[in-house]
Each structure stands twice: as C-alpha cells, then as structure tokens.
C-alpha positions in Angstrom: 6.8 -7.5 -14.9 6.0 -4.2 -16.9 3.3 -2.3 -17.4 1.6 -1.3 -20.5 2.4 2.5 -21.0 -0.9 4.6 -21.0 -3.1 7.2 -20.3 -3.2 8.4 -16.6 -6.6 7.2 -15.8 -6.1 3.6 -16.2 -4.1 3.6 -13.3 -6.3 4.7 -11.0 -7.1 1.1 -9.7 -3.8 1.4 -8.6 -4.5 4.3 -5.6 -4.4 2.6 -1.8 -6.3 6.0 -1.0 -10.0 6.5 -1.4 -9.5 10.7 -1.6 -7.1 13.3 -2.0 -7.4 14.1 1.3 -6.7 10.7 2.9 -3.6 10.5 1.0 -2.2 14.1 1.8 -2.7 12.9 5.5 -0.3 10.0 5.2 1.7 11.5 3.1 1.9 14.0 6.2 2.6 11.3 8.4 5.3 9.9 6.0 7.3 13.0 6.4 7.1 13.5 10.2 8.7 10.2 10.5 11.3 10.2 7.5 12.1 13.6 6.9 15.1 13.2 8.7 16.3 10.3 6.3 16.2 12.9 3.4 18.9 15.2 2.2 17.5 18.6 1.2 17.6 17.9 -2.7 16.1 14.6 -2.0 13.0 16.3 0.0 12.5 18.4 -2.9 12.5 15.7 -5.6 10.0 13.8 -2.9 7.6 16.8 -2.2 7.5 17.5 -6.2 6.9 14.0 -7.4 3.9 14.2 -4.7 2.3 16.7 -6.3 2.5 15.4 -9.1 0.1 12.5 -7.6 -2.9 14.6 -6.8 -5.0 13.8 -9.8 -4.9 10.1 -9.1 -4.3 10.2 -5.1 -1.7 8.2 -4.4 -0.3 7.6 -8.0 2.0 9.7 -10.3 3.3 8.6 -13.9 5.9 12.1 -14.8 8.7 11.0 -16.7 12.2 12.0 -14.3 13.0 14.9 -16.4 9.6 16.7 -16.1 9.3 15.9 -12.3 13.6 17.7 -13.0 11.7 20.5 -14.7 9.1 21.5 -12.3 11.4 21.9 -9.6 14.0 23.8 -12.2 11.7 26.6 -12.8 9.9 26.4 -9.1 13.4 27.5 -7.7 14.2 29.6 -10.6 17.1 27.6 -11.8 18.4 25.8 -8.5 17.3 22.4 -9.3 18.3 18.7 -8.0 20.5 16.4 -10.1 18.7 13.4 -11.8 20.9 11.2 -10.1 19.6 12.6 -5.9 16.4 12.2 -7.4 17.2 8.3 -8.1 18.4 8.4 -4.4 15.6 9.7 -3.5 13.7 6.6 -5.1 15.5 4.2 -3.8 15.3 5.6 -0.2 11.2 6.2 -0.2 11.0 2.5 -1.6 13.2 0.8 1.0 11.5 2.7 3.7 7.8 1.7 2.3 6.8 4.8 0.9 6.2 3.3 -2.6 5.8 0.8 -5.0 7.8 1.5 -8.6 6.5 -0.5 -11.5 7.9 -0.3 -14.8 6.2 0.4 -17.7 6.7 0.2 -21.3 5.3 1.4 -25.0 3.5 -0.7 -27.4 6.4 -1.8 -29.4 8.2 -2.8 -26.2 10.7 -0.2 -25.3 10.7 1.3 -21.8 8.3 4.0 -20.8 8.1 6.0 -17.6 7.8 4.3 -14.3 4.8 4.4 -12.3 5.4 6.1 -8.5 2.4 4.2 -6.2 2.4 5.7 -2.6 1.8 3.4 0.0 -0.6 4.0 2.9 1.5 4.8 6.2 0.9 2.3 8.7 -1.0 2.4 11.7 0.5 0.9 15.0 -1.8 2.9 17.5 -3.4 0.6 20.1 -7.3 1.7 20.4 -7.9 4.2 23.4 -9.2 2.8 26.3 -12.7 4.5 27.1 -12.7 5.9 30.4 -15.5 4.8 33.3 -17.3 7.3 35.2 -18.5 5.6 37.8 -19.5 7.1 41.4 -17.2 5.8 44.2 -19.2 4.7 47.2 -16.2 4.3 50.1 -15.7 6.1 53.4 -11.8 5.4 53.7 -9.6 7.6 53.6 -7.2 5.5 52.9 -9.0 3.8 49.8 -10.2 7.1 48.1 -6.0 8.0 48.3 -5.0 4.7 47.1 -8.0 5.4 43.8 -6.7 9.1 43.3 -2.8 7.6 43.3 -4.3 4.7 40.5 -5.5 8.4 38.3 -2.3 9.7 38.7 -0.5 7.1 37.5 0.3 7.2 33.6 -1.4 4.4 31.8 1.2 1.7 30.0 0.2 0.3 26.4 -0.4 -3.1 26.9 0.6 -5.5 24.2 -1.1 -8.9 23.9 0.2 -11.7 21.8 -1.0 -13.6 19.0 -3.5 -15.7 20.9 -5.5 -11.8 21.6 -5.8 -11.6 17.6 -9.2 -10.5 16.2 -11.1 -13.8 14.7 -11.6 -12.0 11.6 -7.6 -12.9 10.5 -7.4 -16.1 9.1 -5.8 -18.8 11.2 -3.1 -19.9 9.1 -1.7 -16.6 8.3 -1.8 -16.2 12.5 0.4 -18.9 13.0 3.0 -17.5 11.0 3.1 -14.5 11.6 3.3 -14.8 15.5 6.5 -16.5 14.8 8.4 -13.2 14.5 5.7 -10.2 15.4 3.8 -12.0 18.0 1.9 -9.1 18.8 -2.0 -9.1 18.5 -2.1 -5.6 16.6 0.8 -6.3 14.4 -0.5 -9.3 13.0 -4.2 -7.2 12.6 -1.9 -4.5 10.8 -0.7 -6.9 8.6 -4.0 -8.8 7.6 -5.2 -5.3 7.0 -3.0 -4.5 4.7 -3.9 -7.4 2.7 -7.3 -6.3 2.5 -6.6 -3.3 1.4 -4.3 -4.4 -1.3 -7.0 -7.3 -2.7 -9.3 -4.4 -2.7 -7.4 -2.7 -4.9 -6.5 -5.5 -7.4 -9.9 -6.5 -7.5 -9.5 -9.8 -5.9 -11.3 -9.9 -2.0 -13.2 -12.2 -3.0 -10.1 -15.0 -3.8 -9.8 -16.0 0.0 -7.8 -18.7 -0.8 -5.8 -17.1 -3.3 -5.3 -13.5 -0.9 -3.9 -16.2 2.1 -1.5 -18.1 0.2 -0.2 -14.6 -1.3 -0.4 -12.9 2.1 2.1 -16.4 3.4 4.2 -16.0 0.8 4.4 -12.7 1.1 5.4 -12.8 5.0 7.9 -15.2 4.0 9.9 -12.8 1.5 9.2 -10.1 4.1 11.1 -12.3 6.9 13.9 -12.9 4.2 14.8 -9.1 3.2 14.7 -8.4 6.7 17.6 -11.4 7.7 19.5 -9.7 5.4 19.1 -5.6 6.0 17.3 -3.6 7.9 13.6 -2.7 7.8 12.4 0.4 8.9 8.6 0.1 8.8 8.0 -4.2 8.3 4.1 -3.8 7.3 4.4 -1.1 5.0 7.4 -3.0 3.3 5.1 -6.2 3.4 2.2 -4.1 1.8 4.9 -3.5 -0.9 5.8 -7.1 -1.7 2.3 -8.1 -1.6 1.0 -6.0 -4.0 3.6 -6.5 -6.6 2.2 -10.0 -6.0 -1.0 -9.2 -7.0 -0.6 -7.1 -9.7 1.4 -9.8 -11.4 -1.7 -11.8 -11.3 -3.7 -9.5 -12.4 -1.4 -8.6 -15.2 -1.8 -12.3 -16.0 -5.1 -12.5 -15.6 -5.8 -10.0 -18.1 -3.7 -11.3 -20.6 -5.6 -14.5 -20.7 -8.7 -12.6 -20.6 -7.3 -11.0 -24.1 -6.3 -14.3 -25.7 -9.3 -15.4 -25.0 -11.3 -12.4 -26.4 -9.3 -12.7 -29.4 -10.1 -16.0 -30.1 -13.4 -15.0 -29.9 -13.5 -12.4 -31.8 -11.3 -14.1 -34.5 -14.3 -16.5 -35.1 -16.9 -13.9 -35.1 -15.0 -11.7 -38.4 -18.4 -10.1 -39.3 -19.6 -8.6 -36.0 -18.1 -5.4 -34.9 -16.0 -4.8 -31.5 -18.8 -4.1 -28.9 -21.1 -7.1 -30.3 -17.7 -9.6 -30.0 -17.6 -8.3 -26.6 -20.9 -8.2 -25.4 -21.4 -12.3 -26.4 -17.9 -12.8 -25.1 -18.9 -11.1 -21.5 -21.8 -13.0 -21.5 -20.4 -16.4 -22.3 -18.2 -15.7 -19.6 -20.7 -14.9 -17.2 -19.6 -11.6 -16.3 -23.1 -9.9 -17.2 -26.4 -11.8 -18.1 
C-alpha cells in the first residue's frame, strides 16, 4: 500500500519516539548492537539518512540521491554508491531498524520512500531492589554462609508465560508462549503493540489491536521458519505496524468518500462549513 506524497509534517504520526532525544538514544543502542553488521559505506549511508530524521524524530522522507549528496560533499567527493545505500536498506529493515513505506504523487507515479525508525527493544529484566535488613545471629558459621550468599553473582531468572503481567490480554498469551514462553518477552511484545496503536490512533480498538497483534505473531512465526531473525519483537513491531497503517490508510479513504458525498450534496456551502456539519454528523465534535 502507498502513501500519498507530501509535505514532511504529515508524517509526524508516524514517529515511535516522543523526542529527539529518546530517539538519538535508541538509535545509539541500534548501533552498539549492529554496527558490526555494516560495511563502512553502509554506516555512512545509515548515520546520514539519520540525520536526516531529526526534524520528525524517528522519520525521514530525502529522496536517495540527496541523502547520496549530503554524504558527497560531507567527505568532499568520497561518497557511497546508490546501490551500498540499497544494501544498507535492506539490512537495517531485516534487522528491525525500520519500516519503508512507499509513497507516491498525485497523478500516481512513485515518489520517495518514507524511512520510519523503529524503537530498539528492551529485553532487560527489572533490577531486583536490594534489602537492608540487620542480621540478628551469633553463628559463626551462619554470618559465613550469608557473606558467601553476597558474594555470589545473582542469575537472571526467567519465568514463563504463566508469570505474565495481567495487563496482556489472554488470548495473545496463549500464543505467544507457544514459541517465546518467556514472561518478559511476551510483555515486550504486547508493548510494542501499544506503542504502535498509539501511533495509528487506534488504542482504543481492543478488539481490533488483538486480532492484529495474532496475526501479526503469526506472520512473525512464518518469516522466522524460513530465515533468520535477529531481533523477533522489533521485526514483529515492523509487521504490525504496516498492519495498521493499512487500516488507517483505509480508514481515511472511506472517511473521504464519505466527505465527498457530503459535500457533493451541499454545492452552495464552502469547504469548512461542508466539514464542520459533516464532523458533526459523524460525531466527532458536538
């Protein structure tokens, strides 16, 4: 499905990141685990086409050859190829870096994609808080068993589905456990969704968000049968929110139909009073 080509800032409801800053720290976080997957050329293409995402954090619409440009005259002449920064695409994609959606004019020819970057994942189990409580004990051998127990390096301790926060709908539980059945995995996941209805506008489509967050599991558990997945929940976060966006897209086409056959039987009003009756026929305002 492509987008309609536009200005910059109506893509802004597609940034995961709530600031500039949130999204330079993933980004950061991004590189410390997949900088080795990058050839030098590749880096560079990756690093410039994240600049070019500051405005909007998160999201960047450059056509190829000015991202080409800006490195061109940065390294005064020594550029990357159009085809390594492809490559590069490709790679940051797989790995769950981003989201490429298509976009085209008006009159239907293709315009320059839209690079969405995707939040990096968060795996780390919560820090256990640590008790300060006096020791009452007069045996020796005790108070050397205690100090041997503070010694001791503290294991991550992974619980399995049935441990999952109540908070992640059941259905989407019993799914997922049967290939991450890991508590925190399964929370990663559902958070993910969350985030990604947030930013499509539709949290408050319960029903809608869990059988899109199922199906989306489902296509995740397929890609990965037949190659390998680096990072599973930022891949899923992909999938899910090409999902979404699709209904959105087709959302807002009915939405226009519907405005237009409005307005097409109002000819005498101008645009703003054709959509102020139409808005409030549809309930949006009173």
């Amino acid at each position: 499905m492509s987008l309609k080509s536009g200005a910059m800032e109506q893509y802004r409801e597609y940034s995961p990141f709530s600031s500039l800053a949130e999204f330079n720290r993933d980004m950061e976080k991004w590189m410390a685990e997949h900088k080795k997957d990058f050839s030098k050329g590749e880096l560079m293409g990756l690093k410039r086409l994240v600049r070019f995402a500051a405005k909007i954090p998160g999201v960047c619409h450059a056509k190829i050859g000015t991202v080409l440009k800006a490195i061109h005259d940065e390294y005064d002449g020594s550029g990357i190829s159009r085809s390594t920064f492809k490559r590069m695409l490709v790679k940051a994609k797989k790995l769950g870096m981003m989201t490429i959606y298509e976009t085209e004019r008006k009159n239907g020819s293709q315009s320059s994609n839209l690079y969405v970057f995707s939040p990096f994942p968060n795996h780390e189990l919560p820090k256990e808080e640590k008790l300060n409580c006096p020791i009452e004990t007069s045996n020796p051998s005790e108070i050397k068993n205690i100090k041997d127990l503070n010694k001791r390096k503290d294991e991550p301790i992974r619980l399995d589905h049935s441990y999952t926060s109540d908070d992640v709908p059941k259905p989407f539980v019993q799914l997922v456990k049967c290939f991450f059945n890991d508590a925190k995995t399964i929370e990663e996941f559902w958070r993910m969704t969350r985030i990604a209805a947030y930013n499509y506008n539709s949290e408050n489509e319960t029903e809608f968000i869990l059988t899109t967050a199922i199906d989306s599991i489902k296509q995740l558990v397929r890609t990965i049968k037949t190659k390998k997945i680096h990072k599973p929940v930022a891949y899923y976060y992909g999938i899910i929110s090409q999902k979404l966006h699709e209904h959105l897209y087709r959302e807002r086409c009915e939405i226009s139909i519907e405005f237009e056959g409005y307005s097409g039987e109002r000819p005498y009003n101008n645009y703003y009073e054709n959509l102020a009756g139409f808005l409030i026929e549809q309930g949006v305002i009173a």
